[in-house]
NUMAR-852595 format. One record per residue (C-alpha): residue in one letter; residue number from 1; y, z, x negated. Coordinates in steps of 0.5 Angstrom, whole numbers, padded with zeros to 4 digits, always signed. Layout:
N
{'A'; NUM; {Y; Z; X}},
...
***
This chain:
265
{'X'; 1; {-0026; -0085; -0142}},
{'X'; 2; {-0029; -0080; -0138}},
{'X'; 3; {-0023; -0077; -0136}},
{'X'; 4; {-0020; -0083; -0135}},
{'X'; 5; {-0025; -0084; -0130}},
{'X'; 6; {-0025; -0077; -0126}},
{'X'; 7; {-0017; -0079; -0126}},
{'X'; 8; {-0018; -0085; -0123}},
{'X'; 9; {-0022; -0082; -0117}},
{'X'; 10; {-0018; -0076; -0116}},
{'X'; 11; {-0012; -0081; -0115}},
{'X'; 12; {-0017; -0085; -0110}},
{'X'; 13; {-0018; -0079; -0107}},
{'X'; 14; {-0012; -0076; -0106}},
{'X'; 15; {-0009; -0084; -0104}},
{'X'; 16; {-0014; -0083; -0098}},
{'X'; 17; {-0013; -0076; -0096}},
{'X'; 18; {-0006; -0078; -0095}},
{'X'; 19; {-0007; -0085; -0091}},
{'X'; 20; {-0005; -0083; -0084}},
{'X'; 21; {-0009; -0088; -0078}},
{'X'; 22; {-0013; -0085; -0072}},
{'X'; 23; {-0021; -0086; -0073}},
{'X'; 24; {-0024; -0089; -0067}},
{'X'; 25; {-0022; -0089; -0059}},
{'X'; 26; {-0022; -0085; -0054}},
{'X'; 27; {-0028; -0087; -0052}},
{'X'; 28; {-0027; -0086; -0043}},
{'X'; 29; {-0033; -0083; -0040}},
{'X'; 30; {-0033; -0082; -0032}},
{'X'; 31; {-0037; -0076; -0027}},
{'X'; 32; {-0037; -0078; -0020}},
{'X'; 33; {-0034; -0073; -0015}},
{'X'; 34; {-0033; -0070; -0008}},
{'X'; 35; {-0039; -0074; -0005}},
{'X'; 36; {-0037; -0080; -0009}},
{'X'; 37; {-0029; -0080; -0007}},
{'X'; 38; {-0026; -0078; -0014}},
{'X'; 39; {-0028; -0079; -0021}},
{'X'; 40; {-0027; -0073; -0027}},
{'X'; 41; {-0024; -0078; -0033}},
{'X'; 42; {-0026; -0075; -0039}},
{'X'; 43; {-0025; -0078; -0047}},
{'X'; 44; {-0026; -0078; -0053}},
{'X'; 45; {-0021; -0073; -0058}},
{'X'; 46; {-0019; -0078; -0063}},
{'X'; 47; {-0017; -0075; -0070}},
{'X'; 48; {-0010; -0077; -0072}},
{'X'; 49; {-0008; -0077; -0064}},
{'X'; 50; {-0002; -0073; -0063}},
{'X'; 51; {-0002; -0074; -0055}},
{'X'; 52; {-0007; -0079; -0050}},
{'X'; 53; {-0004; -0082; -0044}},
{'X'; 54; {-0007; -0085; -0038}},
{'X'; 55; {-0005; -0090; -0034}},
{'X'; 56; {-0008; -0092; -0027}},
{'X'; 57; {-0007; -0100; -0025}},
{'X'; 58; {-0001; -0101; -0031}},
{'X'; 59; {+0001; -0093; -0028}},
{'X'; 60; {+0002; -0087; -0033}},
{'X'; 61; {-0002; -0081; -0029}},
{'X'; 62; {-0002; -0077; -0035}},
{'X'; 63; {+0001; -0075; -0041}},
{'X'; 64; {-0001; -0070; -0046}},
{'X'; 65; {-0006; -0066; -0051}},
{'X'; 66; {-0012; -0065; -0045}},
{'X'; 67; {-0018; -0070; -0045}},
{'X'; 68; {-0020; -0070; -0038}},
{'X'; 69; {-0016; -0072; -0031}},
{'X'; 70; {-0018; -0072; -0025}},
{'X'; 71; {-0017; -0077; -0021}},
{'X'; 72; {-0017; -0078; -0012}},
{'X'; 73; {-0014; -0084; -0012}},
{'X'; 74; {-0019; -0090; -0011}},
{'X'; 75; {-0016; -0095; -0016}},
{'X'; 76; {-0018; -0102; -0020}},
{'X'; 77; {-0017; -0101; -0028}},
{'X'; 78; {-0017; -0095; -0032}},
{'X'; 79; {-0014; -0094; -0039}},
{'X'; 80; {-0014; -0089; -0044}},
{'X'; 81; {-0009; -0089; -0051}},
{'X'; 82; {-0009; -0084; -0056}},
{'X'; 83; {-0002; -0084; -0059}},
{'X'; 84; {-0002; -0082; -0067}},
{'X'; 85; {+0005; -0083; -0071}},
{'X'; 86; {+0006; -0092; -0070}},
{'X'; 87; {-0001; -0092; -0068}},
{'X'; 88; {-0005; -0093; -0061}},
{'X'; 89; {-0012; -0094; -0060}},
{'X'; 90; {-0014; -0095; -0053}},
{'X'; 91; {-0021; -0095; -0048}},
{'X'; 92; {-0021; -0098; -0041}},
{'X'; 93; {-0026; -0098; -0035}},
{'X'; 94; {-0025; -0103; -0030}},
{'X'; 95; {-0027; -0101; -0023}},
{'X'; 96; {-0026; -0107; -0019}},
{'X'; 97; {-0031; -0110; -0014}},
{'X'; 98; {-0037; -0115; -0017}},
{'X'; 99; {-0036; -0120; -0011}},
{'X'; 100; {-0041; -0126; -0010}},
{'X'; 101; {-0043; -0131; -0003}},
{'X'; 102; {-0049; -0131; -0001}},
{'X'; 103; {-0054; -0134; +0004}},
{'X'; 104; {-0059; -0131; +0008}},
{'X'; 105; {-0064; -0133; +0013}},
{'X'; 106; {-0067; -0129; +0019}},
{'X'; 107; {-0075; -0127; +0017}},
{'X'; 108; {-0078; -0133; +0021}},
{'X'; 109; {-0071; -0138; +0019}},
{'X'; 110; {-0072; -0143; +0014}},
{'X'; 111; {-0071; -0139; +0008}},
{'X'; 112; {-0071; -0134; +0004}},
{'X'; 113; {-0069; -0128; +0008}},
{'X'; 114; {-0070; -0121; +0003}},
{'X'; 115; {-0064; -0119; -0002}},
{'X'; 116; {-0064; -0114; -0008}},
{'X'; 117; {-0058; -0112; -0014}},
{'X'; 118; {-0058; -0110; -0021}},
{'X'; 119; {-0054; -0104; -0022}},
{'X'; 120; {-0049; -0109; -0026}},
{'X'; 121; {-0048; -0112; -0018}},
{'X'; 122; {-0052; -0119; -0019}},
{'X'; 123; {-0056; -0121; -0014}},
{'X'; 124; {-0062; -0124; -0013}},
{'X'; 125; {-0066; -0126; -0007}},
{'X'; 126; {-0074; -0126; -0005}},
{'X'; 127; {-0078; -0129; +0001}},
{'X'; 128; {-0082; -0124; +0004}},
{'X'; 129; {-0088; -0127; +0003}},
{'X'; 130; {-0088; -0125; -0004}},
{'X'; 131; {-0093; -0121; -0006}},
{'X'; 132; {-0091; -0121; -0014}},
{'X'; 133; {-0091; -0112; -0014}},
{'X'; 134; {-0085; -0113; -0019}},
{'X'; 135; {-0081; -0118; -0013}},
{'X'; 136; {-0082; -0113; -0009}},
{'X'; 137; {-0080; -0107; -0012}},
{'X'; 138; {-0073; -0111; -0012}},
{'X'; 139; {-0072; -0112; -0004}},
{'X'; 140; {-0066; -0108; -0002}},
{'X'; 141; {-0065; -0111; +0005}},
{'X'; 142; {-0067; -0117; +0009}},
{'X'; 143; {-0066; -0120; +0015}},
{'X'; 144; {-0069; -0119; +0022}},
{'X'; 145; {-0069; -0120; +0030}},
{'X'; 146; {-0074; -0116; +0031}},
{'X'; 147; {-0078; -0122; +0035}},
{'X'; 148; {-0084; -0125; +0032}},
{'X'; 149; {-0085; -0132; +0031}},
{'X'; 150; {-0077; -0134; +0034}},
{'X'; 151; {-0070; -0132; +0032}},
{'X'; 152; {-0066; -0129; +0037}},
{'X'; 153; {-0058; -0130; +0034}},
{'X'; 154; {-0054; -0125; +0037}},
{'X'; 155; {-0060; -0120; +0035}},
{'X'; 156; {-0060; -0121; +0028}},
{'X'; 157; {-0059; -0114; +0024}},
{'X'; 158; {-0060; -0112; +0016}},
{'X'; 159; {-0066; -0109; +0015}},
{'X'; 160; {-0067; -0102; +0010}},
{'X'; 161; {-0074; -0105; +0005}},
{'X'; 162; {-0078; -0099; +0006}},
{'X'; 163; {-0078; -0101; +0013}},
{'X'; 164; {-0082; -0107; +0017}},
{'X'; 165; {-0082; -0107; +0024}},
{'X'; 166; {-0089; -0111; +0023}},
{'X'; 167; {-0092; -0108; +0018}},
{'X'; 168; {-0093; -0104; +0011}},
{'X'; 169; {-0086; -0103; +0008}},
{'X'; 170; {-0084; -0107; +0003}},
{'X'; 171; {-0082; -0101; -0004}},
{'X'; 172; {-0080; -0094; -0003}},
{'X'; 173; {-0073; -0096; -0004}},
{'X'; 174; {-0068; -0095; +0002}},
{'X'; 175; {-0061; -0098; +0004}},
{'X'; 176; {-0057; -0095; +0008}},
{'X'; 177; {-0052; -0097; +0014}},
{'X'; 178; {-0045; -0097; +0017}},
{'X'; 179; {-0039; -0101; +0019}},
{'X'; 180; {-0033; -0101; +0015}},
{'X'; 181; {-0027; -0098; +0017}},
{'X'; 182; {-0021; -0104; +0017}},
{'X'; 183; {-0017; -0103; +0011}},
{'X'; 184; {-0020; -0098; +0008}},
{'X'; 185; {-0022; -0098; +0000}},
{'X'; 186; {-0026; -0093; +0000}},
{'X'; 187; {-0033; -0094; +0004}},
{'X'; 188; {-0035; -0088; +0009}},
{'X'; 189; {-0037; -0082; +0007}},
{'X'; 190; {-0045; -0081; +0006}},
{'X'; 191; {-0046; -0077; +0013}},
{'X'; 192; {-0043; -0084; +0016}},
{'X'; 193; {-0049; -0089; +0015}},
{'X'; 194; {-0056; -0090; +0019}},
{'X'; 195; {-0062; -0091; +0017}},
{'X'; 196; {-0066; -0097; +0017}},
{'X'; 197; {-0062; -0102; +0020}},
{'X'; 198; {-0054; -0105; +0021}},
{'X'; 199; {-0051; -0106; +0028}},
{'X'; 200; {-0052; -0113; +0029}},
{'X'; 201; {-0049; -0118; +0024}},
{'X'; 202; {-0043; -0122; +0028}},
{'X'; 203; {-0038; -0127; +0024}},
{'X'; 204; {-0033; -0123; +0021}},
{'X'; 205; {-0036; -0116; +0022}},
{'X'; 206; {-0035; -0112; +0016}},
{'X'; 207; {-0041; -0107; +0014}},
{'X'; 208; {-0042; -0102; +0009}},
{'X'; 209; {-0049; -0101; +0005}},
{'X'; 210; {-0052; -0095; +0002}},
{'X'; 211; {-0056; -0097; -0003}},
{'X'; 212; {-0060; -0091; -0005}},
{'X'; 213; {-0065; -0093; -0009}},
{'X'; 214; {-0068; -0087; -0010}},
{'X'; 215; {-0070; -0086; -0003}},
{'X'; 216; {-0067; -0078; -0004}},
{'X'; 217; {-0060; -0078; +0000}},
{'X'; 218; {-0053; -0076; -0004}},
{'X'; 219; {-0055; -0068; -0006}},
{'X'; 220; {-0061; -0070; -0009}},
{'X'; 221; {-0058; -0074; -0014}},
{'X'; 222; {-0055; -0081; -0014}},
{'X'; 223; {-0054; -0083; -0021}},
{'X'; 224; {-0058; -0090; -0018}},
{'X'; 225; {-0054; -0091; -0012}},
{'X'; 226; {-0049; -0096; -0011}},
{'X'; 227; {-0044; -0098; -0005}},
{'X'; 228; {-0042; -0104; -0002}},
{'X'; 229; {-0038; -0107; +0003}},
{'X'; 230; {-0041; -0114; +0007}},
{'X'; 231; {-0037; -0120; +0011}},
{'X'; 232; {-0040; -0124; +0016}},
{'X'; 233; {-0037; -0131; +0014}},
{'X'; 234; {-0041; -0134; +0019}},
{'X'; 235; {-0044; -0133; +0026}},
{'X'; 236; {-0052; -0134; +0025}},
{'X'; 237; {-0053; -0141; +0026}},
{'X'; 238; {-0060; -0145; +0029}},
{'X'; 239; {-0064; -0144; +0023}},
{'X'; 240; {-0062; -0137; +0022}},
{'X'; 241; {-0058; -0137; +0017}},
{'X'; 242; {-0053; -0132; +0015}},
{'X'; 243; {-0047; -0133; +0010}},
{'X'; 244; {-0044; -0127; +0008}},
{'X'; 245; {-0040; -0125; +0002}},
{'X'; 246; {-0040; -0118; -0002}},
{'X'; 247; {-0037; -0113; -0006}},
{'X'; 248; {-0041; -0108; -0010}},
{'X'; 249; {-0039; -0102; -0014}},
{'X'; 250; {-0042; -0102; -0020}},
{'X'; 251; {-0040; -0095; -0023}},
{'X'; 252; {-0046; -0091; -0019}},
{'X'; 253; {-0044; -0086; -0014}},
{'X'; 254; {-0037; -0088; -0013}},
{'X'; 255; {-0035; -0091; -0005}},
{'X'; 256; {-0029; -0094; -0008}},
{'X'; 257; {-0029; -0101; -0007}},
{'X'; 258; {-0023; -0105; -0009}},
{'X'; 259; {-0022; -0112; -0006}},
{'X'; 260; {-0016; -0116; -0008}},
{'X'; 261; {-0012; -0120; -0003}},
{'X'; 262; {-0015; -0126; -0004}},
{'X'; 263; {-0022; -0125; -0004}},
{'X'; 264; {-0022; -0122; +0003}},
{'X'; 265; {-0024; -0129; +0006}},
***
């Protein structure tokens, strides 16, 4: 009976040991390069896999036995496969835009005029008159005419949280500001942006934001920092409301931010 049992394992063993497959997926992780403009692709090495191949938007870029890939083309969908015999298992990363509308009012305007984001690119937004620390700590950006008690229209700018014309700064956290340039996917290089405040808001204009969360520039780190790209929809109106819609690169550190076609407008 015993080496009936031991016959019976051994056969098990050997079942498995002969069994062909691949154990897990490439697993794709992503280091931001050269001042957010490309990305080191690494991946997992897979057990079993003879060859990976990487695609870039539905495009083979790589094929081959490395698992690493430097890529410099900004780009929506990236998708790694680890190929064994018949069998592929497959990683993908998405980099599209997070886009939303959002409305805002001037500080003196009849709603709520400060903004903050989640690394995921949720929005959410506040009345500069909360005094919760934990709201304020949430401020990104706001909207101001730098005129007390009035709203100026042509004069309304997007306003940097660690920075108030008429007081305390509101967090320590600091956004950063550009104008798009036209057909661009990247945003503008970290040397391009000013600080405290945006050009005036004009309908149609479209506006870079540096949030750099951290308040320690680029060298320093910016696994915190995110980029976005910013349209005015609409000219401010009499209450100083301003509509707008975004597109946030949740990936930290990368400029690049793909906008299809159809979200445009």
């Amino acid at each position: 009976m015993h080496m009936r049992k031991v016959l019976a394992l051994s056969l098990i063993m050997g079942l498995a040991c002969d069994e062909s497959g691949l154990a897990g997926s490439p697993h794709i992780s992503l280091e931001v390069q050269d001042g957010g403009n490309s990305l080191l692709i690494q991946w997992y090495s897979v057990v079993g896999a003879d060859k990976y191949q990487l695609l870039v938007d539905s495009q083979v870029v790589y094929e081959g036995t490395d698992t690493s890939y430097t890529l410099n083309q900004p780009c929506r969908l990236i998708e790694c496969r680890a190929i064994g015999g018949n069998e592929t298992s497959v990683d993908q990363e998405d980099l599209s835009a997070i886009t939303d509308s959002v409305e805002l009012w001037e500080r003196d305007g009849e709603g709520v005029a400060a903004i903050g984001f989640t690394g995921t690119g949720a929005y959410t937004t506040y009345a500069l008159s909360d005094t919760d620390s934990a709201h304020r700590a949430g401020f990104r950006f706001y909207l101001d005419d730098f005129r007390p008690d009035t709203i100026v229209l042509d004069s309304i700018r997007m306003v940097s949280s660690d920075f108030n014309g008429f007081g305390d700064p509101f967090n320590d956290c600091k956004a950063l500001f550009a104008m798009w340039q036209d057909d661009s996917i990247p945003a503008p290089d970290t040397a391009s942006y000013q600080d405290k405040y945006s050009e005036i808001l004009l309908a149609d204009s479209v506006y870079a934001v540096w949030l750099d969360v951290d308040a320690n520039g680029w060298e320093e780190g910016h696994e915190s920092d995110h980029f976005m790209k910013i349209k005015v929809l609409a000219a401010p109106d009499s209450t100083g409301k301003v509509v707008f819609r975004y597109w946030f690169q949740k990936v930290a550190g990368l400029r690049w931010v793909p906008v299809a076609p159809e979200e445009e407008n």
